[in-house]
C-alpha positions as CSV (number, residue, x, y, z in Angstrom):
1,X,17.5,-1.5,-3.1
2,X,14.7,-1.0,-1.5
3,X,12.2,2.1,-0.8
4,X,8.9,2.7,1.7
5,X,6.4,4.7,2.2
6,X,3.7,5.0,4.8
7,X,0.3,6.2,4.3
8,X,-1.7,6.5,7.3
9,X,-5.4,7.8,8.3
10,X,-7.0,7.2,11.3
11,X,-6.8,2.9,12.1
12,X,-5.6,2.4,8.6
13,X,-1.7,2.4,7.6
14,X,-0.7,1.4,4.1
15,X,3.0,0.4,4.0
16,X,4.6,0.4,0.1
17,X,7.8,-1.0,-0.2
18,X,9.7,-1.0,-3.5
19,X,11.9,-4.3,-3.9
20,X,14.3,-5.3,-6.8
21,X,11.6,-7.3,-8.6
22,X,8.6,-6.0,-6.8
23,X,6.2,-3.2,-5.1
24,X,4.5,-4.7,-1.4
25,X,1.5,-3.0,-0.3
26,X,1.0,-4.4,3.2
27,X,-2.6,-3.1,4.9
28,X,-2.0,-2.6,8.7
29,X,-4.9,-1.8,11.0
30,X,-8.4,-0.9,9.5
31,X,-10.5,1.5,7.9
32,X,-13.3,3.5,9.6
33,X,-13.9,6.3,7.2
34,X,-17.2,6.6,5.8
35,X,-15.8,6.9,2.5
36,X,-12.9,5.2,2.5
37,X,-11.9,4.9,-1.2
38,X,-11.1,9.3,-0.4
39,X,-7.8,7.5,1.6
40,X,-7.4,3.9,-0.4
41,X,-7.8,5.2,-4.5
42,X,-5.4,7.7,-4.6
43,X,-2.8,5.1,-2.7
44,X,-3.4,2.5,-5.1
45,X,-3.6,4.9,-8.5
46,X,0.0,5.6,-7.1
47,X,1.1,1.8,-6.2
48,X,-0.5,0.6,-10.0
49,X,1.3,3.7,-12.1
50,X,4.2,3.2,-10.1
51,X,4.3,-0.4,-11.2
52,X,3.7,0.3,-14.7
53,X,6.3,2.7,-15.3
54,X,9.2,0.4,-13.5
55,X,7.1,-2.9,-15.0
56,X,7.2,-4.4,-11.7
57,X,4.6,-6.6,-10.1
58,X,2.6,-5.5,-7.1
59,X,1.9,-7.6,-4.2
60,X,-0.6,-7.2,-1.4
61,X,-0.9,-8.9,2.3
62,X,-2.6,-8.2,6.2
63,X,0.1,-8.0,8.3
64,X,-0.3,-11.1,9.9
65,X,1.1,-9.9,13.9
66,X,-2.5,-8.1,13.7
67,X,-4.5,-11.4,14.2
């Protein structure tokens, strides 16, 4: 089974997919916020509770195609 979801501000798109073994945080585009940790922390307080409570490990990329 797999779940996603899709944060998104401005250039920046954070794509979390849930896998059987595993929760993918893949970083599309980039940030142009002055403060960008108002958009990133609250993503990735989700992403490492999320991973905690199923005990799954978390794994993050670039999306290569951007390159």
């Amino acid at each position: 089974m797999e779940n996603k979801e899709i944060f998104s501000a401005e250039l920046l798109t954070i794509e979390v997919f849930e896998t059987f073994n595993s929760i993918e945080v893949i970083w599309l585009g980039k940030s142009i916020d002055r403060h960008p940790s108002k958009f990133i922390s609250p993503v990735l307080v989700k992403v490492l509770n999320m991973a905690a409570v199923v005990n799954k490990r978390v794994i993050m990329a670039l999306d290569a195609h951007l390159n």
